[in-house]
C-alpha positions in Angstrom: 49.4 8.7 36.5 47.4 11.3 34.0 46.0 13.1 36.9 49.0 14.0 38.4 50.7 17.1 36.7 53.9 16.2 38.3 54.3 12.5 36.8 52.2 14.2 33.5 55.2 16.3 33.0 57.8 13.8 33.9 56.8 11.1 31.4 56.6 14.1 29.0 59.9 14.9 29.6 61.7 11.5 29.8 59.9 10.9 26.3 61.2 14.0 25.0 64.6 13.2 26.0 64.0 9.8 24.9 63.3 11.2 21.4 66.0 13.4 21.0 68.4 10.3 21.5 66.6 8.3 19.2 66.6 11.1 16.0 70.4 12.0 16.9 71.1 8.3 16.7 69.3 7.9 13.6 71.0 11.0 12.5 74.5 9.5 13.3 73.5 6.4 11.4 72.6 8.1 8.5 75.9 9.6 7.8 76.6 7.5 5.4 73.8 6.9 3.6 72.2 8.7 0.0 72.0 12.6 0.6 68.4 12.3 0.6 68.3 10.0 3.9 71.2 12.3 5.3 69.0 15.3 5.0 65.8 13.7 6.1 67.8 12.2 9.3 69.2 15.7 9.8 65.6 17.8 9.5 64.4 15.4 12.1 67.5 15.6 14.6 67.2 19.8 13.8 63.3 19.5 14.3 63.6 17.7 17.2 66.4 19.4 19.4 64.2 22.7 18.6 60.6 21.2 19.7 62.9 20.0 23.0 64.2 23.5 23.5 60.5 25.1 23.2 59.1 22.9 25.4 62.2 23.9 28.4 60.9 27.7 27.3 57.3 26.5 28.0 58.3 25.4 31.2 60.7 28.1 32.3 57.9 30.9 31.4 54.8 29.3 32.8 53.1 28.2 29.5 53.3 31.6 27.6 50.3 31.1 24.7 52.6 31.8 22.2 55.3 29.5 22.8 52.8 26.8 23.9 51.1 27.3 20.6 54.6 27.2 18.4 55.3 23.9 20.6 52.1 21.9 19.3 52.8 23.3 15.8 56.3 22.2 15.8 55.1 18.6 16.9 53.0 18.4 13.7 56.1 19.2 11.6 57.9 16.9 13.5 55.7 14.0 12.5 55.5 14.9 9.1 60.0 14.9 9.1 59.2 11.5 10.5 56.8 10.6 7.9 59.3 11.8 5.2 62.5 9.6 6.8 60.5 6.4 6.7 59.7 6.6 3.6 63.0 7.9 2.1 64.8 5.4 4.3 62.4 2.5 2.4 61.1 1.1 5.9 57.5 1.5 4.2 56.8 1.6 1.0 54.7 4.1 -0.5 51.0 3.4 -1.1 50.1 3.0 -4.6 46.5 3.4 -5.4 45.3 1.5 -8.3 41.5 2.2 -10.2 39.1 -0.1 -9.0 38.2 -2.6 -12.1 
């Protein structure tokens, strides 16, 4: 299954599409919550459909270095607008670092 670049890109595709469901749900859920879960949910759904659409340009140009680059970078700010909806949603409270006695 990871050897094959055909099922490689598959999976990566299905979980892309996968994903993009999931943060436009979430997004659609958060419609009525606090402004600050609204525009979390909504940098994620933005962040998201983008990464998707550089990752089709990828594809469709044969891996140019540039857009392959932007694609990895935009995954990393993805993660971090995931990072930020969990924690303004409450599903994870923050750390709180305490002195040791």
């Amino acid at each position: 299954l990871f050897s094959d670049p055909v099922a490689i890109h598959w999976v990566h595709r299905t979980l892309a599409w996968l994903v993009l469901g999931a943060f436009g749900w979430l997004w659609w859920r958060a419609r009525r919550e606090p402004p600050y879960i609204r525009k979390a949910a909504l940098a994620t759904a933005i962040t998201t459909s983008v990464q998707v659409g550089l990752g089709a340009l990828t594809v469709v140009y044969y891996v140019p270095i540039s857009v392959a680059v932007i694609h990895q970078q935009l995954a990393l700010v993805l993660l971090c607008a995931t990072f930020c909806l969990i924690f303004r949603a409450g599903a994870v409270a923050p750390l709180r670092l305490t002195a040791a006695a």
